[in-house]
C-alpha positions as CSV (number, residue, x, y, z in Angstrom):
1,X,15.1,16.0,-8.5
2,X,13.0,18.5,-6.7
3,X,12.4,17.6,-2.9
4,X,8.8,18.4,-1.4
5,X,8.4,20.9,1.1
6,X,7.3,19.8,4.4
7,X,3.9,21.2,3.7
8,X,3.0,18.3,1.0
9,X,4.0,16.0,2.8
10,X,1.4,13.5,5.1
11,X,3.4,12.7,7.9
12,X,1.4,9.4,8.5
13,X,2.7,8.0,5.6
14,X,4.1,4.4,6.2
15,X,7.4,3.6,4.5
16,X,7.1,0.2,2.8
17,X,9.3,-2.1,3.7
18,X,11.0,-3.2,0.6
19,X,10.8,-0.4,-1.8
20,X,9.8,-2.4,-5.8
21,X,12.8,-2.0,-8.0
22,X,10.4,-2.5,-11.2
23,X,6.9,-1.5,-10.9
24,X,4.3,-2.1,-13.0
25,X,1.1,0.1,-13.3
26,X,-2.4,-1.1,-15.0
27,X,-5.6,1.1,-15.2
28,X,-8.9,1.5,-17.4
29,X,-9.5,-2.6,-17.3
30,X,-12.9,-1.6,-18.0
31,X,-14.2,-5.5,-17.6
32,X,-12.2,-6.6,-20.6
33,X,-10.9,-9.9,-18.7
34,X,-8.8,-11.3,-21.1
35,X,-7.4,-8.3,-22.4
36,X,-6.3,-8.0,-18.4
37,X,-5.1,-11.6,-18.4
38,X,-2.6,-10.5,-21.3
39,X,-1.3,-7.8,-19.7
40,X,-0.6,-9.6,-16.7
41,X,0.9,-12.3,-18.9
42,X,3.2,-9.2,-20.1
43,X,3.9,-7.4,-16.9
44,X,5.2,-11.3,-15.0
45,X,7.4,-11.6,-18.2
46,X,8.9,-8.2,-17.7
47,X,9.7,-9.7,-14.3
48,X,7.9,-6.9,-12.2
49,X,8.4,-6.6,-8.4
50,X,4.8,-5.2,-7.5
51,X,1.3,-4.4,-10.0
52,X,0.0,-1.2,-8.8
53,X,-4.1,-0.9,-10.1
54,X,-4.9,2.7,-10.4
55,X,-8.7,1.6,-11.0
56,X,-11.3,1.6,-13.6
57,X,-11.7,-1.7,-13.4
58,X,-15.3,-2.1,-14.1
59,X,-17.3,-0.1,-16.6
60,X,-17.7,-1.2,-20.0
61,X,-16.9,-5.3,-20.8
62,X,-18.6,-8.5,-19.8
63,X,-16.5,-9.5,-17.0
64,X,-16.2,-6.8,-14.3
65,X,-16.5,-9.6,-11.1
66,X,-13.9,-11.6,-12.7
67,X,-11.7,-8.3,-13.0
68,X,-11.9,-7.5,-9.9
69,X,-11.7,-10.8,-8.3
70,X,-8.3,-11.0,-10.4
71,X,-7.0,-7.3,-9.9
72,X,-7.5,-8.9,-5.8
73,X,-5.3,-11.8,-6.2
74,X,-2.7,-10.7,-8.6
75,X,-2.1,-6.1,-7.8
76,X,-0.3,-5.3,-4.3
């Protein structure tokens, strides 16, 4: 692994204070609420310490509130 130099690094940065073992990433929700439900489903079987959303959540499908509202409740 290849360290960063100083210069990329933001020295305000906050380390968390428990770093996730298993992290699970979703993205391009797009309003499609129970294809997001089911992935959720999959990611709490998978046992997952922390849901990062990367965004898109809204765009294209019928429920972008609801998306939203549960991207709130269930993403860190």
């Amino acid at each position: 692994m290849t360290l960063h130099s100083q210069r990329t690094v933001i020295s305000k940065v906050r380390k968390p204070e428990k770093t996730p073992g298993r992290l699970a990433l979703v993205s391009d929700v797009h309003g499609n609420l129970p294809a997001f439900k089911a992935v959720l489903e999959d990611i709490r079987k998978e046992e997952a310490d922390e849901i990062w959303c990367l965004g898109d959540l809204v765009g294209y499908g019928a429920q972008p509130e609801e998306c939203v509202e549960l991207a709130r409740e269930e993403c860190t």
